[in-house]
C-alpha positions in Angstrom: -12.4 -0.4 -35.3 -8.6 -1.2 -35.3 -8.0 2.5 -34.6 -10.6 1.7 -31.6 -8.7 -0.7 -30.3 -5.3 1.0 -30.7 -6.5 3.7 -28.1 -8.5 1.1 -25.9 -5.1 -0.4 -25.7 -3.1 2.7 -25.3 -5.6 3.9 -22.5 -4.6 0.7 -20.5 -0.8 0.5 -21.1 -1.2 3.9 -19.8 -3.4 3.5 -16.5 -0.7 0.2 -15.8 2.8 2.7 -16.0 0.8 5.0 -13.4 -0.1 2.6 -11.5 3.6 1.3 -11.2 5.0 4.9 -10.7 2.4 4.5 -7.3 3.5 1.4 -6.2 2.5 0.3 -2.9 5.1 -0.5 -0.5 6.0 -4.5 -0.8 7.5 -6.5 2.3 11.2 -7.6 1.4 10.7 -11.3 3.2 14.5 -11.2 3.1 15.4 -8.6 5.6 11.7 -9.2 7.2 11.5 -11.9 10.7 8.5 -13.3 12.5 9.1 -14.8 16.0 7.3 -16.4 18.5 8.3 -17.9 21.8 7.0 -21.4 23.3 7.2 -22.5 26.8 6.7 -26.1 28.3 7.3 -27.7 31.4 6.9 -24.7 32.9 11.4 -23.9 32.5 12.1 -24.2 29.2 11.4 -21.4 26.4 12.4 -22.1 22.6 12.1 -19.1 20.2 10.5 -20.3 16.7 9.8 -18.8 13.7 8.1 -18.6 10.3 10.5 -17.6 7.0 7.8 -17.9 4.2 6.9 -14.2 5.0 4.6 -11.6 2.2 2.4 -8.4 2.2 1.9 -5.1 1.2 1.3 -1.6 2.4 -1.7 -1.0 -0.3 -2.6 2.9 -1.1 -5.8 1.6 -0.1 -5.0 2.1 3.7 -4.3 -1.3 4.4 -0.8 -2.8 5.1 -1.2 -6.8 5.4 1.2 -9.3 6.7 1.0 -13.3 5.4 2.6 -16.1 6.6 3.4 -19.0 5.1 2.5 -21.6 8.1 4.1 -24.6 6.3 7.6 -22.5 6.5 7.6 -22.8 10.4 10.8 -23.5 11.7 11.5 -24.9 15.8 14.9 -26.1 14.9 13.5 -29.6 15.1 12.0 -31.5 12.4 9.9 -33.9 13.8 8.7 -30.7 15.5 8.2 -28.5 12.4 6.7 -31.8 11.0 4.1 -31.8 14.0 3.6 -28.1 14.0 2.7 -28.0 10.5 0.0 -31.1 11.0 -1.5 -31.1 14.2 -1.5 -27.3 15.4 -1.3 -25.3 12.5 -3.3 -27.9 10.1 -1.6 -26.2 6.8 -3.7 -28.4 4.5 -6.7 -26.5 5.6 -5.3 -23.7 6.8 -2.1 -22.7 4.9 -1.1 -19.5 6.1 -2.5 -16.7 8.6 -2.9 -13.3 8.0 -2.1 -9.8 10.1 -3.5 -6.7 8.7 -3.8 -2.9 10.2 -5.1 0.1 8.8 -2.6 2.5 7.9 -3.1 6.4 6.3 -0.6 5.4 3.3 -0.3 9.6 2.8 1.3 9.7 6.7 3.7 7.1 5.2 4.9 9.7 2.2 4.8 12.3 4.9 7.3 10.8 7.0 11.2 12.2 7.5 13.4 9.3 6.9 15.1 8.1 10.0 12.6 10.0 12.4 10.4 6.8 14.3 6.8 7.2 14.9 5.4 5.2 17.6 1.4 4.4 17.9 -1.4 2.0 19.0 -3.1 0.2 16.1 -6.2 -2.5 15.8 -4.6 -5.1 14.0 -6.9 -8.0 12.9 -5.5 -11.3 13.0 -6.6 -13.9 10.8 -5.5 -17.6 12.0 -6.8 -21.4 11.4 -10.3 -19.8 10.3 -10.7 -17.6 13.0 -10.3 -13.9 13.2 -9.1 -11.5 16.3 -8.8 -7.9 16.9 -6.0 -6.7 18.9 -4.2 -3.8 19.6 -0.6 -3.6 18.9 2.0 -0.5 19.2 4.1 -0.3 16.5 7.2 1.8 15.6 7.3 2.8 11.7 11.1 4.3 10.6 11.0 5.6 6.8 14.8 4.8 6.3 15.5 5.7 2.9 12.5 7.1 0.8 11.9 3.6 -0.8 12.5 1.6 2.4 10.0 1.6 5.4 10.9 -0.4 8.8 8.5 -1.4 11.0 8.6 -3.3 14.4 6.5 -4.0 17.6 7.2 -1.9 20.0 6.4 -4.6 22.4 5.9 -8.2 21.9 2.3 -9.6 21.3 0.8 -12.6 23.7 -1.2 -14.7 21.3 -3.8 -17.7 23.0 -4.1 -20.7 21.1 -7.4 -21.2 22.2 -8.7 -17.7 20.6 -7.9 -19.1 17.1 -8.9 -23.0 17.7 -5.6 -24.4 18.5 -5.7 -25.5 22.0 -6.4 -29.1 20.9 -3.7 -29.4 18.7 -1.5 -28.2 21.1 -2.6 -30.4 24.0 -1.8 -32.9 21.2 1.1 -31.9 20.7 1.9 -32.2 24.4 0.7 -35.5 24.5 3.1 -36.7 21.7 6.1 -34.9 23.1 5.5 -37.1 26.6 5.8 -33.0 27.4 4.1 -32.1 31.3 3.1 -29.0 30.1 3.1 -26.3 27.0 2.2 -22.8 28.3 -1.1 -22.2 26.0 0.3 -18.8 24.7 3.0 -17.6 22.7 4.9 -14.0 22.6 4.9 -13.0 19.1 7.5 -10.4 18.1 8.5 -9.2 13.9 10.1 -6.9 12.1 9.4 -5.9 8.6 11.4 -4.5 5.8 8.9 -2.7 3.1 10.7 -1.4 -0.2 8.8 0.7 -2.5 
């Protein structure tokens, strides 16, 4: 039985190092920056953004992108404060998701510092609603550990496709604001390391 036990054990120690030596690639939240831009009053833009930043480019086919909601950041507190309450509703809702289907071979198969450019469905997952949408993207395989990847344009996003046009016309109504444009222009860039 201990003998049993010593291969059982050796069998799993073993299926762990080679599932390390095929890593996926992980996002470096570090080098990694999320964006979106707000309008109100129909003349003044702010660009905002969201630093708690994860995800993973899985040998499954999937690369997925979380956010960290509570880490949004309008460069005014009582805004963030506001944000984080009425619109995003982090208690409930603590972080959205963005994942597209990737062929993780096509990664491998890529020549560092040669961009590839194409159209991808990415599903959007935000305050308990999901959205399809398609998004061009620009992959870069700098090094053969590192992976960039960046829109090649910026996204429009409605707040009333995920359920947050009320907190934003809240939000309005707080701010003693005329107006605040009911969509935002999304725009990242991603560091994965591998």
């Amino acid at each position: 039985m201990k003998q049993l036990m010593s291969k059982i054990g050796l069998a799993v120690t073993l299926a762990g190092a080679a599932a390390i030596a095929r890593a996926d690639w992980s996002l470096d939240n570090n080098a990694s920056t999320f964006h979106y831009v707000t309008s109100k009053n129909a003349t003044v833009s702010e660009v905002n953004s969201i630093a708690g930043l994860s995800g993973a480019i899985s040998d499954n086919g999937m690369a997925t992108l979380r956010l960290n909601l509570a880490t949004v950041d309008t460069a005014v507190e009582v805004r963030d404060q506001r944000m984080r309450d009425i619109v995003f509703q982090v208690e409930q809702f603590p972080e959205a998701t963005i994942s597209v289907p990737v062929d993780s071979g096509a990664l491998d198969d890529l020549k560092p510092g040669v961009p590839a450019t194409a159209t991808y469905p990415v599903t959007v997952s935000l305050h308990g609603m999901t959205q399809e949408m398609p998004a061009d993207l620009q992959v870069v395989k700098l090094t053969n550990t590192t992976l960039q990847v960046n829109l090649v344009k910026p996204l429009i996003v409605s707040a009333a496709s995920f359920g947050l046009a009320e907190g934003v016309e809240e939000l309005r109504a707080l701010a003693g604001l005329n107006s605040i444009t009911p969509s935002v222009v999304v725009d990242f860039s991603l560091l994965y390391r591998k």
